[in-house]
MOPAC internal coordinates of N, CA, C and O (Angstrom, degrees):
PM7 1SCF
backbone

  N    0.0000 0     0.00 0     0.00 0    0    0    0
  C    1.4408 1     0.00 0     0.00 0    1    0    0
  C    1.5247 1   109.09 1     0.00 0    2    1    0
  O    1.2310 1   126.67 1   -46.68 1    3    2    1
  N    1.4259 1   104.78 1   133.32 1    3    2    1
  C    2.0589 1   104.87 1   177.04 1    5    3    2
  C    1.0990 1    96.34 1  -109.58 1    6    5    3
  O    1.2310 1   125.77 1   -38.36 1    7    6    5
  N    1.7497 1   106.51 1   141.64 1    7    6    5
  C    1.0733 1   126.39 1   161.79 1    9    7    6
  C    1.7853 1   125.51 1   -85.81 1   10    9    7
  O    1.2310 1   139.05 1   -95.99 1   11   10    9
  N    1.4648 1    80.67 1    84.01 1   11   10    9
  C    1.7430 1    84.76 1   167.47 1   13   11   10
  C    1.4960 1   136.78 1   -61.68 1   14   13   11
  O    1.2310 1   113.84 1   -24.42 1   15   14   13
  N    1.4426 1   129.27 1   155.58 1   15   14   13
  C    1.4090 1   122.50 1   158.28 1   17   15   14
  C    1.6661 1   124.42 1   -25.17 1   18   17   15
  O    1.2310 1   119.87 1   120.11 1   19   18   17
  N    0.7775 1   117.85 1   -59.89 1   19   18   17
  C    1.6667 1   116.49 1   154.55 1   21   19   18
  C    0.8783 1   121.65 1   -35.39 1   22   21   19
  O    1.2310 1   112.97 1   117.26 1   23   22   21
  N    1.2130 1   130.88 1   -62.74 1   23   22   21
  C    2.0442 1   113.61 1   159.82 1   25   23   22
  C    0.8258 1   115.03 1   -27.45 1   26   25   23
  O    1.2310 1   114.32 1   114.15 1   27   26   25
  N    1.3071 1   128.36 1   -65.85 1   27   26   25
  C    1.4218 1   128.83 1  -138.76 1   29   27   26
  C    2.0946 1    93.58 1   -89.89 1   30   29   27
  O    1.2310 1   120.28 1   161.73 1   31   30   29
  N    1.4127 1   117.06 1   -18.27 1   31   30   29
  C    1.0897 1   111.68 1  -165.22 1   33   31   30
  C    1.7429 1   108.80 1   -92.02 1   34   33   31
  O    1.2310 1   125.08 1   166.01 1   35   34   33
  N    1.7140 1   107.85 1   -13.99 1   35   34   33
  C    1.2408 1   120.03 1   169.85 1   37   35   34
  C    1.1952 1    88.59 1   -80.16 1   38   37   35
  O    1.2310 1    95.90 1    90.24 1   39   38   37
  N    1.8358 1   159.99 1   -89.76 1   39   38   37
  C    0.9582 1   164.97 1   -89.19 1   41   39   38
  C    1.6316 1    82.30 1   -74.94 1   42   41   39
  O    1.2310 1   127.47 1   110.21 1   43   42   41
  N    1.8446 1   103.24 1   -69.79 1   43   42   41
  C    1.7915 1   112.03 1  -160.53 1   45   43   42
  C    1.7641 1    96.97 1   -60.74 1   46   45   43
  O    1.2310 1   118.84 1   170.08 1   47   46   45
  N    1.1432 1   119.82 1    -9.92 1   47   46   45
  C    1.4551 1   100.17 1   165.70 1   49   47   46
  C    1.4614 1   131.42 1   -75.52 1   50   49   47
  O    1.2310 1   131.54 1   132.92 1   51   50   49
  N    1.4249 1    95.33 1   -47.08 1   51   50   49
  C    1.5249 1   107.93 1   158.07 1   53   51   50
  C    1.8981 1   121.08 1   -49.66 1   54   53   51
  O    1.2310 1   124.44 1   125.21 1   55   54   53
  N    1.5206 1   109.08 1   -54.79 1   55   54   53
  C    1.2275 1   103.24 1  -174.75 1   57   55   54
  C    1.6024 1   109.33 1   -69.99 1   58   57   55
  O    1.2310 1   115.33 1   141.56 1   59   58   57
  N    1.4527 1   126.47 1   -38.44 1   59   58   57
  C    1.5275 1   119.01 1   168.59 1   61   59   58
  C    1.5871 1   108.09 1   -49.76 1   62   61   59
  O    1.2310 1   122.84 1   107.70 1   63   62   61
  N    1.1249 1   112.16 1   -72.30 1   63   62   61
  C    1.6475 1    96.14 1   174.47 1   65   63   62
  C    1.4844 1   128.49 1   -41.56 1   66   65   63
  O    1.2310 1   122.76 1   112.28 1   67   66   65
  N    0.6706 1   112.31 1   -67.72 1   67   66   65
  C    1.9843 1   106.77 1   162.91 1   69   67   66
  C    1.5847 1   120.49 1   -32.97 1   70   69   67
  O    1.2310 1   124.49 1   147.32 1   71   70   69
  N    1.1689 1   108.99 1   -32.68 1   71   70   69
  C    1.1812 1   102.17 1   164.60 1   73   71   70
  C    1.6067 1   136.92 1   -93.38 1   74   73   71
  O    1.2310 1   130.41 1   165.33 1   75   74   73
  N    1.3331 1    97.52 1   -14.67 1   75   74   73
  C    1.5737 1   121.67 1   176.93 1   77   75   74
  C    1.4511 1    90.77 1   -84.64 1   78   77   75
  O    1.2310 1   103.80 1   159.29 1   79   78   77
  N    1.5174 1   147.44 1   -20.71 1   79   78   77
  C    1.4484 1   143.25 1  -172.80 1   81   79   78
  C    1.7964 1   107.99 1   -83.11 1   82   81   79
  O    1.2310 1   135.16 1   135.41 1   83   82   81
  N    1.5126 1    88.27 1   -44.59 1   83   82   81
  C    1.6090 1   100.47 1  -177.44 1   85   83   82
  C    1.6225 1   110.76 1   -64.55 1   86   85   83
  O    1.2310 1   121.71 1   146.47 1   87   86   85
  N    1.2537 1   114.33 1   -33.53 1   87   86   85
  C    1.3249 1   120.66 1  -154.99 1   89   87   86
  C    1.4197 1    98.91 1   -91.60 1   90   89   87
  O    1.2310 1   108.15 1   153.31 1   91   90   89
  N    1.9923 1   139.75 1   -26.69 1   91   90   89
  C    0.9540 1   144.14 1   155.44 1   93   91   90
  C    1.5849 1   112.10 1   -72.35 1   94   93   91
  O    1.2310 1   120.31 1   143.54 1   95   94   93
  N    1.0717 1   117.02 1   -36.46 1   95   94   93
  C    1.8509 1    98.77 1   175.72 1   97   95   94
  C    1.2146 1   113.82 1  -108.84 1   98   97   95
  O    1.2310 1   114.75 1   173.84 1   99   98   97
  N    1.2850 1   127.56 1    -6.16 1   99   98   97
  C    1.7323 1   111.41 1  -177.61 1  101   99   98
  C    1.5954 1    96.91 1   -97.20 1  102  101   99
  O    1.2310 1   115.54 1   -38.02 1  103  102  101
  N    1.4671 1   126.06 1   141.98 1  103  102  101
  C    1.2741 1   128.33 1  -175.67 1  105  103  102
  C    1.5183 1   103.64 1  -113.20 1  106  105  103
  O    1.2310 1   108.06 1  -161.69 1  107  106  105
  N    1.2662 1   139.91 1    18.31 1  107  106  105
  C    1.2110 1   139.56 1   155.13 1  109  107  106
  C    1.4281 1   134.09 1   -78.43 1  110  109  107
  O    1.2310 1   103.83 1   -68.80 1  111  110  109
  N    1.5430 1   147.39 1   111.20 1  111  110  109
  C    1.2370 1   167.61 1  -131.37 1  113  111  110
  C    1.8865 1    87.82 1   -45.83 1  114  113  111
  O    1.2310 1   143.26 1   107.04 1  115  114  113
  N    1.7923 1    72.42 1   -72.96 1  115  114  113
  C    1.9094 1    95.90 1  -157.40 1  117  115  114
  C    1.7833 1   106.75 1   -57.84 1  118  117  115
  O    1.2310 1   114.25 1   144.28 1  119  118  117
  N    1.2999 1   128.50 1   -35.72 1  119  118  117
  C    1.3946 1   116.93 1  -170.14 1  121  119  118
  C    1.7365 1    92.40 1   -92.42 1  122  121  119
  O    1.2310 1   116.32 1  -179.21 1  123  122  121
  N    1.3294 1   124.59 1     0.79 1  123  122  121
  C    1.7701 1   119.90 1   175.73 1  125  123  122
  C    1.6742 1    99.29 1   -72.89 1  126  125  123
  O    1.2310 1   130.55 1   114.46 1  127  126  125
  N    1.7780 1    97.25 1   -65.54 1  127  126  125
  C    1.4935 1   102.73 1   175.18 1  129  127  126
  C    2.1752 1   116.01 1   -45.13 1  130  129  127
  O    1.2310 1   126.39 1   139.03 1  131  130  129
  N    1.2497 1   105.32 1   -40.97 1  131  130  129
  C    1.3533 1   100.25 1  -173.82 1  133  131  130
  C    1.9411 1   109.24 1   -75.63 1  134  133  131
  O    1.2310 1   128.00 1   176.00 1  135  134  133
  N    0.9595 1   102.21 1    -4.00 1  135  134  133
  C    1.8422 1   101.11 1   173.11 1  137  135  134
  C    1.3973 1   105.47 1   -98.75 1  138  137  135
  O    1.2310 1   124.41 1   149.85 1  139  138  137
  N    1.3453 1   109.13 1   -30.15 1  139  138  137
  C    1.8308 1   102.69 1   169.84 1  141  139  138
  C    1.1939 1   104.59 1   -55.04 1  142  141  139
  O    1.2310 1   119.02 1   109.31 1  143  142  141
  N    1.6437 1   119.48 1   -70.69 1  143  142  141
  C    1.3117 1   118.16 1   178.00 1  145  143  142
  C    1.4341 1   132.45 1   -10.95 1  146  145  143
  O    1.2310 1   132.78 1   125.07 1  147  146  145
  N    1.6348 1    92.91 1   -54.93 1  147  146  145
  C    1.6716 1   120.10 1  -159.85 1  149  147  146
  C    1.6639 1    97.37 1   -73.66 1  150  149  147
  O    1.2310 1   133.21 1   145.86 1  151  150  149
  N    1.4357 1    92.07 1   -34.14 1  151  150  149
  C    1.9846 1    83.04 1  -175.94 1  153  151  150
  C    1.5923 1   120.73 1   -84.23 1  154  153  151
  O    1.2310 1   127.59 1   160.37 1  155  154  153
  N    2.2046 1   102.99 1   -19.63 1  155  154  153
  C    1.6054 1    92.50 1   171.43 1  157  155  154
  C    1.5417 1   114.88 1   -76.30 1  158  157  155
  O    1.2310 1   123.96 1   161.14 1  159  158  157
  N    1.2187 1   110.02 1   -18.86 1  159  158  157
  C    1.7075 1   103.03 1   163.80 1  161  159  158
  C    1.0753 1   112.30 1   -79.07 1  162  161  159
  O    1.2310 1   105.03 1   165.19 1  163  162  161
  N    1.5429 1   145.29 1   -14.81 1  163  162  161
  C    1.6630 1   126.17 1   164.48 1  165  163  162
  C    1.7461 1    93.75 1   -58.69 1  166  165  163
  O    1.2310 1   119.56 1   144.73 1  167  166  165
  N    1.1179 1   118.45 1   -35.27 1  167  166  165
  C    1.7233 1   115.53 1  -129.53 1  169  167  166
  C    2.2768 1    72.61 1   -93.97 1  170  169  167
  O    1.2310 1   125.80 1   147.71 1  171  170  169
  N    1.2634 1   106.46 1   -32.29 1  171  170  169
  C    1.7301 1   101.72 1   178.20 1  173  171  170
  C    1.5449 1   103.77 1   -51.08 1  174  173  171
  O    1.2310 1   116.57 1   122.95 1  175  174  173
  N    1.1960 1   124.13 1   -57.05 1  175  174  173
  C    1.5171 1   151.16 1  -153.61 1  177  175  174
  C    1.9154 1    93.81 1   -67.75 1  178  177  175
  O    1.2310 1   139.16 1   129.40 1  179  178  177
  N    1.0840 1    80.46 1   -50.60 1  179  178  177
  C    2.1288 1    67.66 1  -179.44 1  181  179  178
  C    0.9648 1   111.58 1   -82.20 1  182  181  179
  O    1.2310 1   111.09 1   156.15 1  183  182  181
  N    1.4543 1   134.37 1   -23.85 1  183  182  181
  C    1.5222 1   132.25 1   172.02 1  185  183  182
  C    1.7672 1   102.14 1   -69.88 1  186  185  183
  O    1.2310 1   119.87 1   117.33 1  187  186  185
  N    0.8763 1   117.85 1   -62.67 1  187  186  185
  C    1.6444 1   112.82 1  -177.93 1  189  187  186
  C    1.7650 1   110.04 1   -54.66 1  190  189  187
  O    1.2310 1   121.72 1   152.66 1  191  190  189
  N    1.3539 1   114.31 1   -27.34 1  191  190  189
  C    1.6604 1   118.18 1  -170.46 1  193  191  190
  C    1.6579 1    80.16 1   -76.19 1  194  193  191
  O    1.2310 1   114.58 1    89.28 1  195  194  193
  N    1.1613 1   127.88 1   -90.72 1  195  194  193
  C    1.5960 1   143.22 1  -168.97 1  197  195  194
  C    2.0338 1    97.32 1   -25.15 1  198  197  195
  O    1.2310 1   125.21 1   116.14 1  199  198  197
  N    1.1955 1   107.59 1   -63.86 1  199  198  197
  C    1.7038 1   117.99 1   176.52 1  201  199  198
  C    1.9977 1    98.94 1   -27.76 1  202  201  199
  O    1.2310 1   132.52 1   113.34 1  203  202  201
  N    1.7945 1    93.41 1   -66.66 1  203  202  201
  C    1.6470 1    86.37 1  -171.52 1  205  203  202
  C    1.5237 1   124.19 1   -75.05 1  206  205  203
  O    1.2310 1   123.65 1   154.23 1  207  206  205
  N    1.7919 1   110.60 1   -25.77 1  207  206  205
  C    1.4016 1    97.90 1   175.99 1  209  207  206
  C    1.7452 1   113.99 1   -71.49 1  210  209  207
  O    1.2310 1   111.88 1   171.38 1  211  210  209
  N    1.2562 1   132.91 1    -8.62 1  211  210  209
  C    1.4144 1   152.66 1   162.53 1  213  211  210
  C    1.7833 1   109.30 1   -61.26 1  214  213  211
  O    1.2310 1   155.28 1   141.00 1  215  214  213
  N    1.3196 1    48.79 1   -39.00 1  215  214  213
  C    2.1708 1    58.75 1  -158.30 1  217  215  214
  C    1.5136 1   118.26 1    68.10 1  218  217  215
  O    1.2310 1   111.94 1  -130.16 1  219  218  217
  N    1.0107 1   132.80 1    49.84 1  219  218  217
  C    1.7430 1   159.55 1   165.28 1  221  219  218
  C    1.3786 1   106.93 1  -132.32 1  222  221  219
  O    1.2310 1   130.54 1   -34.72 1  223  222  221
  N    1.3653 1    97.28 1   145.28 1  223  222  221
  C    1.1738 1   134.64 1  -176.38 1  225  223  222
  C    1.2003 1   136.59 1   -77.24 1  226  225  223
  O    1.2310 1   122.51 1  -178.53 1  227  226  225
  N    1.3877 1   112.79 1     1.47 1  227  226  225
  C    1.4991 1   130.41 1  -153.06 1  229  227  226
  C    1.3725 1    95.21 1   -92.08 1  230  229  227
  O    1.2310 1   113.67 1   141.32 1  231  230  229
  N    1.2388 1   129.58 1   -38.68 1  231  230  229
  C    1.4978 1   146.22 1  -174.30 1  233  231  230
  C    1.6373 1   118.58 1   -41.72 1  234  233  231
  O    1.2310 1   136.39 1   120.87 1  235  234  233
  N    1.5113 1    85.87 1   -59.13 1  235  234  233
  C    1.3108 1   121.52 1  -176.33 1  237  235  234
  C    1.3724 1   107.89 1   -75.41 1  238  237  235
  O    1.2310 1   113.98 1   148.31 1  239  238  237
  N    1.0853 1   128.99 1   -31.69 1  239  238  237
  C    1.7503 1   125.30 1   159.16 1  241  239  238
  C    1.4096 1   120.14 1   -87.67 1  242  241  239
  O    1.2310 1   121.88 1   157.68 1  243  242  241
  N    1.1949 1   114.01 1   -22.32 1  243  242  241
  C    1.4803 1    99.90 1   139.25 1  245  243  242
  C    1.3151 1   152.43 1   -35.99 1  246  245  243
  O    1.2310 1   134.77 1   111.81 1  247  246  245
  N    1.5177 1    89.04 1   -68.19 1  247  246  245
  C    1.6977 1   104.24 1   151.73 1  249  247  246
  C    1.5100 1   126.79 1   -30.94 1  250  249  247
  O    1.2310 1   129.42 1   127.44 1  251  250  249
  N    1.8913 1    99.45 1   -52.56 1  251  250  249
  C    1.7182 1    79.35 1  -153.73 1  253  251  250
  C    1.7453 1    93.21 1   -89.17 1  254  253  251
  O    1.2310 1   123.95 1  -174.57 1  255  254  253
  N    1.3517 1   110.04 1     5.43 1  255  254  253
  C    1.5644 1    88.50 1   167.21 1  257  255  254
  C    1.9448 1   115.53 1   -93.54 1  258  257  255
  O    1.2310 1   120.08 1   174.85 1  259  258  257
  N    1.2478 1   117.45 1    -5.15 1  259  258  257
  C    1.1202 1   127.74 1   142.30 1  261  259  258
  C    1.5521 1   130.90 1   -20.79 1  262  261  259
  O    1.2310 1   136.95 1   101.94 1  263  262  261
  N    1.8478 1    84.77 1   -78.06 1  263  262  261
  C    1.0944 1   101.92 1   165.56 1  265  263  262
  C    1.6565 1   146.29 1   -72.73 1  266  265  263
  O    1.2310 1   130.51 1  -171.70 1  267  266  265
  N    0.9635 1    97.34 1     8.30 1  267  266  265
  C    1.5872 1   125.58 1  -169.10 1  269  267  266
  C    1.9936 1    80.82 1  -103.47 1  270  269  267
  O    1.2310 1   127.95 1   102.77 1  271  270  269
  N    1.6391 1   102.30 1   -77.23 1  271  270  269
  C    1.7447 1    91.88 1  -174.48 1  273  271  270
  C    1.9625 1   107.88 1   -40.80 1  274  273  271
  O    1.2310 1   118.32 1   141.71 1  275  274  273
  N    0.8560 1   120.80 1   -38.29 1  275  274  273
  C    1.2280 1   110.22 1  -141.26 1  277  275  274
  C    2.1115 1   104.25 1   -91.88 1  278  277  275
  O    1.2310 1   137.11 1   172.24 1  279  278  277
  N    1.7326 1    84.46 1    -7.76 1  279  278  277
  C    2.0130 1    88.49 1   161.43 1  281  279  278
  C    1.1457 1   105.08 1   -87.91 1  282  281  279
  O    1.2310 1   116.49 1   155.69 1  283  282  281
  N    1.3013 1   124.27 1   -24.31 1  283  282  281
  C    1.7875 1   115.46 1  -172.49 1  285  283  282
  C    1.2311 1    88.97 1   -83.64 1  286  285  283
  O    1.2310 1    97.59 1   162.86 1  287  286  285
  N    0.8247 1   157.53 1   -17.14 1  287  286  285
  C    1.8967 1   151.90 1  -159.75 1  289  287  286
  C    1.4830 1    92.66 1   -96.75 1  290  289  287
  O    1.2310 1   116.30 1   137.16 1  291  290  289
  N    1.5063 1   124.63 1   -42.84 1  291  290  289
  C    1.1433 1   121.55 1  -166.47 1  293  291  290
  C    1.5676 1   108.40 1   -77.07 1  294  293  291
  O    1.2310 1   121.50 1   136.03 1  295  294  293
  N    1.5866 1   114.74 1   -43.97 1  295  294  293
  C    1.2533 1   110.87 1   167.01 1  297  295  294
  C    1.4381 1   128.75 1   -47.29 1  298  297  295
  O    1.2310 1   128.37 1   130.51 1  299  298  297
  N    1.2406 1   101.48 1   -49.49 1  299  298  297
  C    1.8734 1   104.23 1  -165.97 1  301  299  298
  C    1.6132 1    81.92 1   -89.20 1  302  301  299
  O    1.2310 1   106.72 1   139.52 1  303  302  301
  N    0.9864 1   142.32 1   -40.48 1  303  302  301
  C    1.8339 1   116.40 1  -162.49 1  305  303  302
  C    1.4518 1   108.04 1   -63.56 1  306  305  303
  O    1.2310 1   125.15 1   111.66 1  307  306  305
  N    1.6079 1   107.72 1   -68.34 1  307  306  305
  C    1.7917 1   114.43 1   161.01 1  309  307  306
  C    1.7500 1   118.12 1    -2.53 1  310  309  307
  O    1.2310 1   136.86 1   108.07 1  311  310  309
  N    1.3614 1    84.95 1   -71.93 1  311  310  309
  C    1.5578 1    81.62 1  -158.71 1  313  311  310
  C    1.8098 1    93.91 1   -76.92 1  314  313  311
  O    1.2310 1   111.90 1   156.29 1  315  314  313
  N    0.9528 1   132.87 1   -23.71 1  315  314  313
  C    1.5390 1   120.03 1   166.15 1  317  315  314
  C    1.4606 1   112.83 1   -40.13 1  318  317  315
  O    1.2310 1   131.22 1   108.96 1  319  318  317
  N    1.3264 1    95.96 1   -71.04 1  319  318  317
  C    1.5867 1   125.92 1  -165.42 1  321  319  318
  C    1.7441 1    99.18 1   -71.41 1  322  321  319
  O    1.2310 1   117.70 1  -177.70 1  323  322  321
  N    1.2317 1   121.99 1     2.30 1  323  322  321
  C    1.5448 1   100.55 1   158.67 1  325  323  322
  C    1.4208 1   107.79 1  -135.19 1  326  325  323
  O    1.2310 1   114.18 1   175.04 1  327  326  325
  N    1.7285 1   128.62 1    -4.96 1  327  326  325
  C    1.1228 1   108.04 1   136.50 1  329  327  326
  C    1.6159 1   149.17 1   -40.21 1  330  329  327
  O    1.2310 1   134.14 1   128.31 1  331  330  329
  N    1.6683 1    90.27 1   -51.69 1  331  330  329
  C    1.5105 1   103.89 1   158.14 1  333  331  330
  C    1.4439 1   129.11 1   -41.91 1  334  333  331
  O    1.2310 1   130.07 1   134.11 1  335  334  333
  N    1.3072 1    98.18 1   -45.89 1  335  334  333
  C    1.6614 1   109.62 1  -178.06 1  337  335  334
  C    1.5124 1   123.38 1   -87.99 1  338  337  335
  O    1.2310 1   128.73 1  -173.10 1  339  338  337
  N    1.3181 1   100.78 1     6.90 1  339  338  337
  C    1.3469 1   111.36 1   160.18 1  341  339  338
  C    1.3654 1   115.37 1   -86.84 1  342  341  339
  O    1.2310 1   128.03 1   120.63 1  343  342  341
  N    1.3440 1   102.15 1   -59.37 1  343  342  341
  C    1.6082 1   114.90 1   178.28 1  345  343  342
  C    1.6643 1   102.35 1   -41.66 1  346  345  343
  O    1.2310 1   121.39 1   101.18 1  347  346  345
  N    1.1516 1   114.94 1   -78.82 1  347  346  345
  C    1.7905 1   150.28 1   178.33 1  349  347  346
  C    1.4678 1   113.59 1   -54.65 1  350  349  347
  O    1.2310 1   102.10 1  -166.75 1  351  350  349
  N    1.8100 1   150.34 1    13.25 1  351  350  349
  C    0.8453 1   135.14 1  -121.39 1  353  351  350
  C    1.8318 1   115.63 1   -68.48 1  354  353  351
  O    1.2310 1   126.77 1   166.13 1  355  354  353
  N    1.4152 1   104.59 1   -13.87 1  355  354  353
  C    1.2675 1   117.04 1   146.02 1  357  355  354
  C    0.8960 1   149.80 1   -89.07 1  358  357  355
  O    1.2310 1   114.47 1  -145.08 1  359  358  357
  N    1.0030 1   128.08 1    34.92 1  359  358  357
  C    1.9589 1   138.10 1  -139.53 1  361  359  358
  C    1.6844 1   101.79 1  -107.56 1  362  361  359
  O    1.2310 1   117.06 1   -69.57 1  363  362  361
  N    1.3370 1   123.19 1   110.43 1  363  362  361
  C    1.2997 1   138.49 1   165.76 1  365  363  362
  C    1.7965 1   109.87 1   -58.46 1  366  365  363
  O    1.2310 1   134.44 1     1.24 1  367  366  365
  N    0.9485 1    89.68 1  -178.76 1  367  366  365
  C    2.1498 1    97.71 1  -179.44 1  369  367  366
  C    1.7466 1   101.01 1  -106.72 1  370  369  367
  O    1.2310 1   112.57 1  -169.02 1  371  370  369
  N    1.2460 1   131.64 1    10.98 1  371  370  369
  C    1.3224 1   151.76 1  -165.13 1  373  371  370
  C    1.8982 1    86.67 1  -139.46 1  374  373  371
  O    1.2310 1   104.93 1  -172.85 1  375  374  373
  N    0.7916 1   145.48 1     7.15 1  375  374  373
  C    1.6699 1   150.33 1   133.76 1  377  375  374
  C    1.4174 1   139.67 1   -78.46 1  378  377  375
  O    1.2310 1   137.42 1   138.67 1  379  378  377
  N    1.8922 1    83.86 1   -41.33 1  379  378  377
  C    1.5913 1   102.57 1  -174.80 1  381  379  378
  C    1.6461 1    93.85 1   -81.09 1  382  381  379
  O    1.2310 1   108.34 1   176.71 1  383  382  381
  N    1.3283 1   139.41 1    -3.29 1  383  382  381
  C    1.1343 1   118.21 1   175.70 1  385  383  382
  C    1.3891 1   115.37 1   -98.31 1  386  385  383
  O    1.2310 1   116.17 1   174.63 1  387  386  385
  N    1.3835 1   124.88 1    -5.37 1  387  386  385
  C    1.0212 1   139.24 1   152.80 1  389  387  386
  C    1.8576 1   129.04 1   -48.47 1  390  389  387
  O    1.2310 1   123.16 1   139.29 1  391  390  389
  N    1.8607 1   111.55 1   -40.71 1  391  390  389
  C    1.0628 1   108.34 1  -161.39 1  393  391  390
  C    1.6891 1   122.49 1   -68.84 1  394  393  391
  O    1.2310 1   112.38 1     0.42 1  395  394  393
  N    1.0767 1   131.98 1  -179.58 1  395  394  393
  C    0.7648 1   104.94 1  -165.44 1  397  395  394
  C    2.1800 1    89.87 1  -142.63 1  398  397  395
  O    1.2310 1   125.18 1   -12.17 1  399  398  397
  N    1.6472 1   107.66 1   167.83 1  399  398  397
  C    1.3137 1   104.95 1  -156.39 1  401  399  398
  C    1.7938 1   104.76 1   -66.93 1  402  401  399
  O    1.2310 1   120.10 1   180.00 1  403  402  401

């Protein structure tokens, strides 16, 4: 069996949705931030699938500036989102809009 572009373009459909599910019903900081994550790598996965069935390159530099946003997101959100949760050890995302400077 070959794994065509279509695999991989059903897969990032599946994994964007899963993460768009998590991110509407789970109300906790850290698994909100980890479904964003989960969906800019679906959203990596079709740009790199589309890049090779194209065969251009544009895809693929997309990506790595993607991926470049998506360590700085990880840096500064992280340490937000687990400062908070130190302070807060229960603290919902319907809290964090509460805090104050």
């Amino acid at each position: 069996m070959e794994v065509t572009g279509t695999w991989y373009l059903v897969l990032s459909a599946l994994l964007f949705t899963i993460g768009g599910v998590g991110l509407l019903v789970r109300r906790n900081p850290l698994v909100m931030f980890m479904c964003v994550e989960l969906m800019l790598n679906a959203v990596n996965l079709t740009f790199v699938t589309f890049s090779r069935m194209l065969g251009d390159i544009g895809g693929q530099t997309v990506v790595f500036f993607v991926l470049v946003v998506a360590a700085v997101e990880v840096v500064v959100g992280l340490a937000i989102i687990v400062a908070i949760m130190r302070r807060r050890p229960g603290a919902t995302a319907d809290d964090i809009a509460l805090l104050k400077g």
